[in-house]
MIVEX-588543 format. One line per 10 residues: for each residue z, y, x negated of C-alpha. Coordinates in Angstrom, 2 decimals, decimal comma. Each point is the difference from the previous one (the first is absolute). Layout:
! MIVEX-588543
Z Y X  ...
//
This chain:
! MIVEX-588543
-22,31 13,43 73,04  -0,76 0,70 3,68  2,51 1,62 2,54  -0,12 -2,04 2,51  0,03 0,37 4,05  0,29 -2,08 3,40  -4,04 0,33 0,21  -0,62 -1,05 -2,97  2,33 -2,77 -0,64  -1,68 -2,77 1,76
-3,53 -0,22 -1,84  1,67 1,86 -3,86  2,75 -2,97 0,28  -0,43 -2,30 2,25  -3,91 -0,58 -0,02  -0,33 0,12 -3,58  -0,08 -2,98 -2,61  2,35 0,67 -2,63  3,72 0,45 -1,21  1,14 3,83 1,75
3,12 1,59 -0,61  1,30 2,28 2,51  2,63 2,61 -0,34  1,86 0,84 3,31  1,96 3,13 -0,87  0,62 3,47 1,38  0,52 3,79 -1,29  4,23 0,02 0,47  0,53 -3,27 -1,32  1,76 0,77 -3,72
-0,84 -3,77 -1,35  -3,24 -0,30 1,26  -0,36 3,56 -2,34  1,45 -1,98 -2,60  -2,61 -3,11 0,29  -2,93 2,39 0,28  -1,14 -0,09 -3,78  0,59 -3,87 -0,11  -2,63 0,21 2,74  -2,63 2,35 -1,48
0,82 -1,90 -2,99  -1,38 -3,13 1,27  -2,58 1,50 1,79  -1,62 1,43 -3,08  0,89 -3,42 -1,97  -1,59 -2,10 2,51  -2,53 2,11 0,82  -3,24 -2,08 1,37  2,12 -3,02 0,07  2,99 0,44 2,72
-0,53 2,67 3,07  3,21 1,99 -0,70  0,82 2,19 3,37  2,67 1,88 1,11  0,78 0,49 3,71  2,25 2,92 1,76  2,19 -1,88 2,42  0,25 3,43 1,64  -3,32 0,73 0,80  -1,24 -3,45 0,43
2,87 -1,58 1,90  -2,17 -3,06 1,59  -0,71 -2,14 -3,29  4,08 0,58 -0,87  0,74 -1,19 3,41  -2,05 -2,92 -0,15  1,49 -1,50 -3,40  3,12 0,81 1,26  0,53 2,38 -3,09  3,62 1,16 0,43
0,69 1,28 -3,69  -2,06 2,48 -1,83  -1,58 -0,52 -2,83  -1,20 -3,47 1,15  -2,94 -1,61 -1,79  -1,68 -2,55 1,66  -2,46 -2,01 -2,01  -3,45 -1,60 1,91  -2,35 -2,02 -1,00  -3,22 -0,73 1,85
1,42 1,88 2,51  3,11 -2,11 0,18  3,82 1,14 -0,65  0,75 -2,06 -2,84  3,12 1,69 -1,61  1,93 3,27 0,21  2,59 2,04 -2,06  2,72 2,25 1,74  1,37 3,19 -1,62  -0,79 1,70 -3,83
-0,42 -2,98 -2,23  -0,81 -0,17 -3,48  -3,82 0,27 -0,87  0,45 -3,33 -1,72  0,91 -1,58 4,20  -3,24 1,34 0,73  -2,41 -1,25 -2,82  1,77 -3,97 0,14  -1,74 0,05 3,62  -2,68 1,03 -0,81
-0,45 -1,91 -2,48  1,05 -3,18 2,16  -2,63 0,95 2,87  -2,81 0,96 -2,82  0,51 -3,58 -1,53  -0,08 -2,08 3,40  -3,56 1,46 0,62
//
């Protein structure tokens, strides 16, 4: 898993082929505490497979403000560098691996 930043956004996410996961969070927000392990869960579990990355809306305000990211956590889901899917607030793993699982089988 990769913390992710404004710079690096554009060629980690955007300008790579694959299925990416990223994280928007930030340090005061209680549920996106709570969805942490789910995260680093997947991470490990998909390790190789899916780019898991987690990205402080704090101190990377740009990429929130683009995908108009008004909730925290918000997980937006690209593939091939497109938004294909996203899940607001601390959902059950379970949310997370059905989408994956959708996007991994349309490849």
């Amino acid at each position: 898993m990769s913390h992710m930043t404004d710079d690096r956004f554009e060629k980690e996410v955007l300008q790579s082929p694959g299925l990416k996961l990223v994280d928007f969070w930030a340090e005061w927000c209680g549920p996106c505490r709570i969805l942490a392990p789910t995260i680093d869960s997947l991470a490990q579990e998909y390790s190789g497979k899916v780019g898991v990355h987690k990205l402080d809306v704090d101190a990377n305000p740009q990429t929130a403000a683009k995908y108009g990211i008004r909730g925290i956590p918000t997980v937006l889901f690209f593939k091939d560098g497109q938004l294909v899917d996203q899940v607001v607030g601390a959902q059950p793993k379970e949310v997370f691996v059905q989408k994956i699982s959708k996007f991994q089988a349309a490849q």
